[in-house]
C-alpha positions as a Markdown table, in Angstrom:
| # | Residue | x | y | z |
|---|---|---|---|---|
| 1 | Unk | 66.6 | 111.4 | 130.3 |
| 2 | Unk | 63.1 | 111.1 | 132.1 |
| 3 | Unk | 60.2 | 109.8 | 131.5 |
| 4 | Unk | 57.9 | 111.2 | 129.0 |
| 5 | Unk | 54.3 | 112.0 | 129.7 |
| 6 | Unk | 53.5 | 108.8 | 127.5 |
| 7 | Unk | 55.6 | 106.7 | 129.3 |
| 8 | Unk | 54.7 | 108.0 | 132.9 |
| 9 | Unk | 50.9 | 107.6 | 131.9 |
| 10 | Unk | 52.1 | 103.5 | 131.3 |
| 11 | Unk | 53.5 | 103.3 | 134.2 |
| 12 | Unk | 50.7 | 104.4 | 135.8 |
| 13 | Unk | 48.7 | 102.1 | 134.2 |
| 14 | Unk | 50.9 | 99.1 | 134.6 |
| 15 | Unk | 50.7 | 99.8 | 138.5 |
| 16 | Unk | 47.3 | 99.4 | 138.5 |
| 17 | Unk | 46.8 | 96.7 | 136.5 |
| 18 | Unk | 49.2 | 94.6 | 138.3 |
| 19 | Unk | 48.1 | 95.4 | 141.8 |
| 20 | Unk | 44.4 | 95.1 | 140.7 |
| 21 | Unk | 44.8 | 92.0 | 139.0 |
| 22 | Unk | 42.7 | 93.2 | 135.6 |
| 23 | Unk | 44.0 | 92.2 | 132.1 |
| 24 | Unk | 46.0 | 95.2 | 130.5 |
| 25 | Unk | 44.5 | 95.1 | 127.7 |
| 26 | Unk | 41.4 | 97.0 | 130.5 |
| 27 | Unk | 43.9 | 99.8 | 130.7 |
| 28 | Unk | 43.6 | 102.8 | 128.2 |
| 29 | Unk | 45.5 | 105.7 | 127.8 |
| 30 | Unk | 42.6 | 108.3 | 127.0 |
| 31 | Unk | 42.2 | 110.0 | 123.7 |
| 32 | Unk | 39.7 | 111.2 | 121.5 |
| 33 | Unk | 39.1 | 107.7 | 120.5 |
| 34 | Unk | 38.0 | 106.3 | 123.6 |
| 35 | Unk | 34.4 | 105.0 | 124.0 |
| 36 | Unk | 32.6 | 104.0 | 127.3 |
| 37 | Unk | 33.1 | 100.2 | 127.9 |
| 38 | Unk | 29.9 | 97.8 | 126.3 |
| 39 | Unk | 30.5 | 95.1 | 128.6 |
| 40 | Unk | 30.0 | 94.2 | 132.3 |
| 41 | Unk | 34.0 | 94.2 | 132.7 |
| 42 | Unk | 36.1 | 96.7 | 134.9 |
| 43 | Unk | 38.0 | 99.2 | 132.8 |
| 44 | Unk | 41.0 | 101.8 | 134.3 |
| 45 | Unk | 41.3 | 105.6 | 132.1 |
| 46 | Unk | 44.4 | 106.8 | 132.2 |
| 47 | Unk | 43.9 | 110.7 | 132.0 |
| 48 | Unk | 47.1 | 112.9 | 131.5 |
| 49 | Unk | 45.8 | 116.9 | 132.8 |
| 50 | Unk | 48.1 | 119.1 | 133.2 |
| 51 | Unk | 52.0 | 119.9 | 134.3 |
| 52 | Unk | 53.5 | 122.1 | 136.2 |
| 53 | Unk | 57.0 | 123.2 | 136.0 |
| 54 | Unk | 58.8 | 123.2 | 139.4 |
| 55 | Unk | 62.3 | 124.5 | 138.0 |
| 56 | Unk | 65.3 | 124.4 | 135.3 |
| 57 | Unk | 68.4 | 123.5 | 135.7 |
| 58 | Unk | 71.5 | 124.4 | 133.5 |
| 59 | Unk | 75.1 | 122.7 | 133.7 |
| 60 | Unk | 77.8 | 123.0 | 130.9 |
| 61 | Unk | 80.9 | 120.5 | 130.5 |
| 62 | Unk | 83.4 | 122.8 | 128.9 |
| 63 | Unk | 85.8 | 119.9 | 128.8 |
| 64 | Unk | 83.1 | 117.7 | 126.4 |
| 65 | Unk | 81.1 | 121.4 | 125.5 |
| 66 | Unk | 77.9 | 119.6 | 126.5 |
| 67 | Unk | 75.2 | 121.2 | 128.0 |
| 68 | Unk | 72.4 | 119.0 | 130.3 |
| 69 | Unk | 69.4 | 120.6 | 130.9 |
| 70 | Unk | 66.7 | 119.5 | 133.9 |
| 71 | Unk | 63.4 | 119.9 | 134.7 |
| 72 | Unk | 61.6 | 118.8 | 137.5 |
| 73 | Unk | 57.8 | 119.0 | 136.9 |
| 74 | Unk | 54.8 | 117.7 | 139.0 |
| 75 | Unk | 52.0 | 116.1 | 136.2 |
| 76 | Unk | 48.3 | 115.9 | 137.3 |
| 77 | Unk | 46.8 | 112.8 | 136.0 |
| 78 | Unk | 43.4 | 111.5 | 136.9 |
| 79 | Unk | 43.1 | 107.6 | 136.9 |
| 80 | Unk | 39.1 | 106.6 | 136.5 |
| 81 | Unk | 37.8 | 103.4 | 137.4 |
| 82 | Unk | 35.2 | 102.6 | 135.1 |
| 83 | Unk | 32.4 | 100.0 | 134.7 |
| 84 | Unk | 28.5 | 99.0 | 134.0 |
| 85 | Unk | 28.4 | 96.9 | 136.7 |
| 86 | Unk | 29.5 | 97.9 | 140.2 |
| 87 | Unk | 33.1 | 96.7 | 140.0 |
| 88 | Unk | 34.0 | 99.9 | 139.8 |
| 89 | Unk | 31.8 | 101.3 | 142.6 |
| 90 | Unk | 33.5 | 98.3 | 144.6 |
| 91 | Unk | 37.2 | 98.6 | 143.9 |
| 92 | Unk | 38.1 | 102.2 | 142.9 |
| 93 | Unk | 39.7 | 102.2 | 146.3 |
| 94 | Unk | 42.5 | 100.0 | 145.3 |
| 95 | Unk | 44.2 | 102.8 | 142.5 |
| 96 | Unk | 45.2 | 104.3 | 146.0 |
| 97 | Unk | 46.3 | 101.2 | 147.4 |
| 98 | Unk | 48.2 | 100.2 | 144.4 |
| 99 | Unk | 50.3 | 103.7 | 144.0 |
| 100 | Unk | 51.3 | 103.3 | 147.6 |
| 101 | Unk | 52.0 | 99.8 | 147.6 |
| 102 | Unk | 55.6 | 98.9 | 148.1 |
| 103 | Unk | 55.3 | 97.4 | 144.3 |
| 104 | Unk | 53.7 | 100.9 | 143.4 |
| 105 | Unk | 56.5 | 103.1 | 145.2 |
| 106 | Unk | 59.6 | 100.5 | 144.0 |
| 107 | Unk | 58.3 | 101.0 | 140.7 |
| 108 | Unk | 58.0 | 105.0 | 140.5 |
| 109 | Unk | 61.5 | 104.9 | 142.1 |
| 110 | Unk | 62.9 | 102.6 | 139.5 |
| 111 | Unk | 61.7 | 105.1 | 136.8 |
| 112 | Unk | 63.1 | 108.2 | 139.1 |
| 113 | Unk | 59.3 | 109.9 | 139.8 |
| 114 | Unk | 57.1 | 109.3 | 142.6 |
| 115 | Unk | 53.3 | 109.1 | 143.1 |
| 116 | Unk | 51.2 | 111.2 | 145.3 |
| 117 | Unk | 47.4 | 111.6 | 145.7 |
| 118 | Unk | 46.0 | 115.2 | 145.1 |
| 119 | Unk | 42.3 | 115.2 | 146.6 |
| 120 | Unk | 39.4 | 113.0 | 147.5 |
| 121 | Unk | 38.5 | 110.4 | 145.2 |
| 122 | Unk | 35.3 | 111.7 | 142.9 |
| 123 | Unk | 32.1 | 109.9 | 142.2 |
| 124 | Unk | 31.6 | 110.4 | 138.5 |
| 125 | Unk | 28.6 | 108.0 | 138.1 |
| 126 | Unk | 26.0 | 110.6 | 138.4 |
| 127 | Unk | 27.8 | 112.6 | 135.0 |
| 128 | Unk | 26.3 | 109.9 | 132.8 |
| 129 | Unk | 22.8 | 109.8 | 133.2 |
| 130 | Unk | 20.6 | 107.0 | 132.9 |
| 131 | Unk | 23.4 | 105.1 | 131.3 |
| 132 | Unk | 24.2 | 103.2 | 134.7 |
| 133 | Unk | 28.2 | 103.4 | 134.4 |
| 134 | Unk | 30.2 | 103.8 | 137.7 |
| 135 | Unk | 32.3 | 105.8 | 136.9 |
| 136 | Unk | 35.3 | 107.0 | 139.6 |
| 137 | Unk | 38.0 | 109.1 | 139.4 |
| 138 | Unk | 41.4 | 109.1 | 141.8 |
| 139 | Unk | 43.7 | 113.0 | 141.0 |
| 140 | Unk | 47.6 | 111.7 | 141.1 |
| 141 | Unk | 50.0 | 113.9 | 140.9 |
| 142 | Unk | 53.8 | 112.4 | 139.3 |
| 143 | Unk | 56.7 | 114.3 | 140.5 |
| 144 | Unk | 59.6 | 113.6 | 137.5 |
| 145 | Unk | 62.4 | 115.0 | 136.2 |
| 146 | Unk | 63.6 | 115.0 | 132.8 |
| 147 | Unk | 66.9 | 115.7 | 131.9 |
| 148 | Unk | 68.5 | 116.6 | 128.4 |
| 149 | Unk | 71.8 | 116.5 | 127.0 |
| 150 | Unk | 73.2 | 118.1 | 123.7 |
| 151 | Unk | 76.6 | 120.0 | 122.3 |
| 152 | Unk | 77.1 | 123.5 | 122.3 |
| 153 | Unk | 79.3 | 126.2 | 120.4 |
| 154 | Unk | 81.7 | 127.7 | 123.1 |
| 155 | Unk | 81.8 | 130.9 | 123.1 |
| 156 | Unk | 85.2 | 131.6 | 124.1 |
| 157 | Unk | 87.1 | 130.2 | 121.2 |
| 158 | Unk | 89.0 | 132.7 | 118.9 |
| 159 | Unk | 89.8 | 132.3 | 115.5 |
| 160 | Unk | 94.1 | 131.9 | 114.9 |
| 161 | Unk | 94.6 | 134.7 | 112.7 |
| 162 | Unk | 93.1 | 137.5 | 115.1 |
| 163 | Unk | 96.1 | 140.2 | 115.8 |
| 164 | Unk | 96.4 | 142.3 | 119.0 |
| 165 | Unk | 94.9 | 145.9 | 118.3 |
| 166 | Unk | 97.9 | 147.7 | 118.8 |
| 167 | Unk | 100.5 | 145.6 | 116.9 |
């Protein structure tokens, strides 16, 4: 089936959190509901961006008239390490270590995607003013492939009663 751009974002996040060492709970998946962090703590934003479709694939079963559909996409994501302090400022560098850790790459291959860097990390801090958040942000791109299954009509079925034109 694939992993969804939910799931893939998790994923994501579970990497980091691991390899980092920071509480989960310090990892969102951004909405419209996120605010900056209050406290002194280190925080990791999981941004999804954008996808782009690589190519469709198409196979029918006539024997079970199924028909699986593929699609291999590359999703931009951009993973910001956030915090008041300078944690952030201080560890950013580690997103990339933990997506190309052995852990990192085991675990994209175990969910059938892989991880690659996109550009140059980006020094956000300056975005927020006076309000003295490091903010950093590391592009990933997720290469995955989703796959979907479902019955079809077959086309090449008659009904009984048809009659040779002719006859």
């Amino acid at each position: 089936m694939g992993m969804t751009i939910t799931e893939v974002a998790q994923l994501l996040g579970s990497v980091v959190s691991t390899y980092m060492g920071i509480d989960p709970s310090r990892v969102v998946i951004k909405d419209e509901t996120f605010d900056a962090p209050r406290d002194q703590g280190i925080y990791v934003l999981i941004e999804y961006q954008t996808t782009r479709v690589v190519g469709i694939t198409s196979t029918v079963d006539t024997s079970t008239a199924i028909e699986t559909m593929g699609q291999s996409t590359m999703e931009e994501f951009a993973i910001e390490v956030i915090s008041r302090n300078r944690d952030a400022q201080d560890r950013f560098q580690e997103v990339i270590f933990a997506l190309q850790s052995v852990a990192g790459q085991q675990s994209a291959e175990a969910a059938q995607c892989a991880f690659f860097r996109s550009t140059p990390p980006m020094d956000l801090s300056a975005v927020e003013g006076a309000a003295a958040l490091h903010r950093y942000r590391i592009p990933v791109i997720v290469s995955n492939v989703q796959t979907k299954s479902a019955a079809i009509p077959m086309v090449d079925k008659f009904p009984a009663n048809v009659t040779a034109v002719g006859a």
